[in-house]
C-alpha positions in Angstrom: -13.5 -16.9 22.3 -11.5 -17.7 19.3 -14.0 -19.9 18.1 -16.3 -17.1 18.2 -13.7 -14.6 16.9 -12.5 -16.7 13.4 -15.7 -16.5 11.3 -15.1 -12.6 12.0 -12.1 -12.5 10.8 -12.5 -14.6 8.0 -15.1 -12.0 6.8 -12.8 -9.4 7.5 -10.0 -11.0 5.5 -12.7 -11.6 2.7 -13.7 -8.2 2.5 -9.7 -7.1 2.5 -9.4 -9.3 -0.3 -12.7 -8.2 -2.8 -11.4 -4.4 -1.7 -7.7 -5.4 -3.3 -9.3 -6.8 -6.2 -11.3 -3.7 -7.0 -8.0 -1.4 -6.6 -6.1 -3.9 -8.7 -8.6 -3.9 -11.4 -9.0 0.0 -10.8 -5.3 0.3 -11.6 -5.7 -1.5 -14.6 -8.4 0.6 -15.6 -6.5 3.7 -14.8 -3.6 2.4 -16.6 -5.5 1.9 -19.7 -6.5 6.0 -19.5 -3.0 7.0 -18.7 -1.9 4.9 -22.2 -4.7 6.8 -23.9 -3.7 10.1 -23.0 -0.5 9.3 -23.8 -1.4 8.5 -27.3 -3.4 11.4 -28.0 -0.5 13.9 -26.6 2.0 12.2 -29.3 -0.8 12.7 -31.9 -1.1 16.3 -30.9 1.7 17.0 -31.0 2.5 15.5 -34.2 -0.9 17.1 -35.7 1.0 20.5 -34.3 4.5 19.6 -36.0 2.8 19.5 -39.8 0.3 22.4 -39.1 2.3 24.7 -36.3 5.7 23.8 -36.0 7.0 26.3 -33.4 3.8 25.3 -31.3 4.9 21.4 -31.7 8.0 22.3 -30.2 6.7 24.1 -27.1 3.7 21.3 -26.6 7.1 18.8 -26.8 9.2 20.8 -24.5 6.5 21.1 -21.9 5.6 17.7 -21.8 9.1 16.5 -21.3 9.9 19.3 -18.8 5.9 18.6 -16.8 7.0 15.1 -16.8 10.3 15.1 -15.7 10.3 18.5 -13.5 6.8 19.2 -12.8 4.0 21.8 -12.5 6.5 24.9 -12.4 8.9 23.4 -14.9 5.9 23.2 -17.4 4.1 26.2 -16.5 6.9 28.6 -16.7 7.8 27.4 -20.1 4.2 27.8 -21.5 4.2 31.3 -20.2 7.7 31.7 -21.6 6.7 30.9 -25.2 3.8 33.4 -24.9 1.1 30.4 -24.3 -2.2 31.7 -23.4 -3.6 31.6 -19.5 -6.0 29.0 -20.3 -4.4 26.8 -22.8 -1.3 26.7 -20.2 -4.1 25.5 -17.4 -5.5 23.1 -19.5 -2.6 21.9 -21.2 -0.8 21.3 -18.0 -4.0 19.9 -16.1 -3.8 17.3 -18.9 -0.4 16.2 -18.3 -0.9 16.3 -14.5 -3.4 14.0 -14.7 -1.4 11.5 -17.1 1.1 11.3 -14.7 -0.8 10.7 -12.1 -2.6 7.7 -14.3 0.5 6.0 -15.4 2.2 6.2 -11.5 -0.6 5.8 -9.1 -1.6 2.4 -11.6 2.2 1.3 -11.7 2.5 1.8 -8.0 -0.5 -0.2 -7.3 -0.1 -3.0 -9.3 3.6 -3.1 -8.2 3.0 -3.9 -4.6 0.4 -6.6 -5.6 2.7 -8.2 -7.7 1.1 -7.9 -11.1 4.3 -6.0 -12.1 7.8 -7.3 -10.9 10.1 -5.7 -12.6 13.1 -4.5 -10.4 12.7 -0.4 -11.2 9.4 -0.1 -11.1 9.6 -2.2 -7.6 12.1 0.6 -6.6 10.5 3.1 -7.9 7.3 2.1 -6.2 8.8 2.0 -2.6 10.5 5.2 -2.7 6.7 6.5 -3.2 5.1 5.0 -0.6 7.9 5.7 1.5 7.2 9.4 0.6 3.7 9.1 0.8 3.7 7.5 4.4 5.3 10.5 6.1 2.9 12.7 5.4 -0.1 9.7 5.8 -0.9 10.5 9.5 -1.2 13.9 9.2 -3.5 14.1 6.2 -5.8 10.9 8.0 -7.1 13.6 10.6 -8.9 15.3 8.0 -9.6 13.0 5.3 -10.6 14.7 2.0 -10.4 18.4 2.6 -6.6 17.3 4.0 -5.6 15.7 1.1 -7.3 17.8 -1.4 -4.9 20.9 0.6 -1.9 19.0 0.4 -2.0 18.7 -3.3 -3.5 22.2 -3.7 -0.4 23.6 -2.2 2.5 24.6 -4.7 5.3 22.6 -3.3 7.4 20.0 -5.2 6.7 17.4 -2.5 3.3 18.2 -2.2 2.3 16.9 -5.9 -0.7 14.9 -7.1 1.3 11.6 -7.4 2.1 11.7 -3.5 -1.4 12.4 -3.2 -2.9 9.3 -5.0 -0.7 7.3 -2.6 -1.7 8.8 0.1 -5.2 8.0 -0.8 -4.4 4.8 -1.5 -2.7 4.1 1.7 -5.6 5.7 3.6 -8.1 3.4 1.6 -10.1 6.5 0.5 -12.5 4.9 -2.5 -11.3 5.8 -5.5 -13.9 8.9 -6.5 -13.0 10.0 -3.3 -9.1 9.8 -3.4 -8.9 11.1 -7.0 -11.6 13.7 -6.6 -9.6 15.7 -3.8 -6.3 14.8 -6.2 -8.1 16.0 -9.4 -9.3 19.6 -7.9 -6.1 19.9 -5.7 -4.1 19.8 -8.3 -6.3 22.0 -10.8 -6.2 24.7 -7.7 -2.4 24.5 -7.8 -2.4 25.0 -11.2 -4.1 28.0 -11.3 -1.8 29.3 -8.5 1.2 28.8 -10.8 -0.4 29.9 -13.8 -0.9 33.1 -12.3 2.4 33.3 -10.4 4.1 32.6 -13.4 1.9 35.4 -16.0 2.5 38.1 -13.2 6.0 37.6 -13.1 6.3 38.1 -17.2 3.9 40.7 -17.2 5.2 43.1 -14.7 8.8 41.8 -13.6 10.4 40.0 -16.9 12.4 37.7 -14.6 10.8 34.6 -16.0 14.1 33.6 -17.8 15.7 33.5 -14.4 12.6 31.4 -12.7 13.3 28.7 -15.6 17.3 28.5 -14.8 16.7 28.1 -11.3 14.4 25.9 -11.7 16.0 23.4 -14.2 18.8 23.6 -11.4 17.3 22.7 -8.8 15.6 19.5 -11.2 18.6 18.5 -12.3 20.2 18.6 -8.8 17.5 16.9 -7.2 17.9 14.0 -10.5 21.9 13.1 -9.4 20.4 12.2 -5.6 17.5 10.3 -6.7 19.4 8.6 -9.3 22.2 7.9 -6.3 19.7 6.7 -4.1 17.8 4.7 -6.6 21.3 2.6 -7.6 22.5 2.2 -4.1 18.7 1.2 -3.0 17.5 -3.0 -2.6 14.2 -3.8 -2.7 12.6 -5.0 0.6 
């Protein structure tokens, strides 16, 4: 029997090893775009700074606040600073999907070891350790599952855990980042339009913002807590 077992498993082992190659080199791939995007943001909003100063300013503030406090945080402020419907979708869709480049590649090439630099090590495991509670779940219906999770407009719930879900799940990578890519558009929209209704018709958007930068900043001091007092396994 084992005799008859090894050559399968060799094959199998094989095959896990050509499928790790092609996400590794994926990742690299990815990471390239995500460095990309990154450039022509800065070159935007530099363009911005010598034609339309004030709008440099608000392209600069959301970026930093999409990056660092997501979807809402960048959202509200677009609608805030008078930023059309559209331009806030597409301008946020933009930096969603940056993100998502820059983590989902770092996270990848993390656990295979092409990157071993302590934070990003640390960094990587607190996502996959995020990304495996929800894995069982979203395995029972695939695409449609994941493409929900990230649809809905939760802070846990975000396109980043969603790539590492898929990636965990061994979805193929159209797959995985074409039930990210519309999940995440969908969620968009949702805020977009949550955000627009509330200026429109109840002015409280001021107070939306402060809560939300409080509840960013709060949820920072644990992560950063965590992060310190957390070895890498």
């Amino acid at each position: 029997m084992r005799r008859t077992n090894c050559p399968k498993i060799k094959k199998m082992t094989r095959i896990k090893k050509r499928k790790d190659k092609s996400y590794q080199k994926g990742a690299g791939y990815i990471l390239a775009v995500g460095i990309g995007m990154s450039l022509l943001s800065l070159a935007l909003i530099g363009y911005s700074a010598m034609v339309e100063p004030a709008m440099s300013r608000v392209l600069a503030l959301v970026f930093a606040a999409h990056t660092f406090g997501g979807r809402a945080a960048g959202i509200s402020l677009c609608t805030l600073n008078g930023v059309s419907v559209f331009w806030t979708i597409l301008y946020n869709f933009y930096l969603e999907v940056l993100i998502v480049c820059f983590t989902y590649s770092l996270f990848v090439l993390s656990i295979s070891n092409h990157i071993k630099l302590r934070g990003v090590k640390l960094f990587a495991l607190r996502l996959e350790r995020k990304a495996r509670k929800y894995k069982e779940k979203i395995s029972k219906y695939g695409w449609i599952g994941l493409f929900l999770f990230v649809m809905t407009p939760l802070p846990v719930t975000g396109p980043v855990i969603g790539s590492i879900i898929g990636y965990l799940l061994k979805m193929k990578f159209v797959k995985n980042f074409s039930a990210i890519l519309l999940g995440t558009l969908a969620a968009i929209v949702v805020w977009t339009l949550f955000f627009d209704f509330l200026e429109q018709h109840l002015h409280v958007i001021r107070y939306v913002i402060a809560g939300i930068i409080v509840i960013i900043l709060l949820s920072y001091i644990n992560t950063i807590r965590n992060w310190l007092s957390e070895k890498i396994s």
